[in-house]
C-alpha positions in Angstrom: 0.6 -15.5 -9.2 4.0 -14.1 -8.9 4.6 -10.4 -7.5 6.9 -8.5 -10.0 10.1 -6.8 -7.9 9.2 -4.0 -7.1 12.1 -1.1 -7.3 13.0 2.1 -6.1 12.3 5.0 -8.6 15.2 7.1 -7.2 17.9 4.5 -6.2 16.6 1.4 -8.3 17.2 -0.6 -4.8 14.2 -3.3 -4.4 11.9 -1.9 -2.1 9.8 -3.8 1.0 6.1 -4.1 1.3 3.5 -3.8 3.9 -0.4 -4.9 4.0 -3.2 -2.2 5.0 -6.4 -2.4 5.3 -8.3 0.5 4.7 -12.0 1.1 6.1 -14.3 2.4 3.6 -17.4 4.8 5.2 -20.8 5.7 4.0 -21.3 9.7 2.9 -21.9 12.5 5.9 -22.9 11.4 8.4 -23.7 7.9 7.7 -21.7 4.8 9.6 -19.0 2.5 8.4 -20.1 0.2 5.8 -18.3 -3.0 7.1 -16.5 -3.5 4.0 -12.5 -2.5 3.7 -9.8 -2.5 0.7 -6.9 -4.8 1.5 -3.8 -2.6 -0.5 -0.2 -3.5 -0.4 2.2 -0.8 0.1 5.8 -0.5 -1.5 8.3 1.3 0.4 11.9 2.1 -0.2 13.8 0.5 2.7 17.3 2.0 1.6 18.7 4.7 4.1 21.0 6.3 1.8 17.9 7.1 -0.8 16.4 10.4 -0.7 13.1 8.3 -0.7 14.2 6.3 2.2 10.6 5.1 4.1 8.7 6.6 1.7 5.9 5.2 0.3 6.2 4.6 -3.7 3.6 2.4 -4.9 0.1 1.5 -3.7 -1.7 -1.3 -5.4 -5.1 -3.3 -4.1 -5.1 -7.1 -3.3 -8.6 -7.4 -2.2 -12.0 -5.8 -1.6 -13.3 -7.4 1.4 -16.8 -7.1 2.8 -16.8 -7.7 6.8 
């Protein structure tokens, strides 16, 4: 599979990415669930954009169960 660039939508620059890992919790009270969404986050890495470290685009590579 082959990632698409990814651009800025301000300065059209090609922006950087980062991996998260985001837990996901039961309702109220409850405990965590084990489990966690894996997302890849696209940032604009050019410091003359008005969007400079912001992030632009948030897309999930994986649903993980721990």
């Amino acid at each position: 599979m082959v990632d698409s660039l990814k651009t800025c939508i301000n300065c059209g620059k090609p922006m950087a990415d980062r991996v998260e890992e985001e837990e996901r919790t039961g309702t109220g009270t409850s405990r965590s669930t084990g489990e966690c969404d894996t997302y890849r986050i696209w940032f604009c890495v050019n410091p003359d954009c008005v969007m400079f470290n912001t992030d632009l685009y948030r897309e999930q590579i994986a649903d993980r169960k721990g």
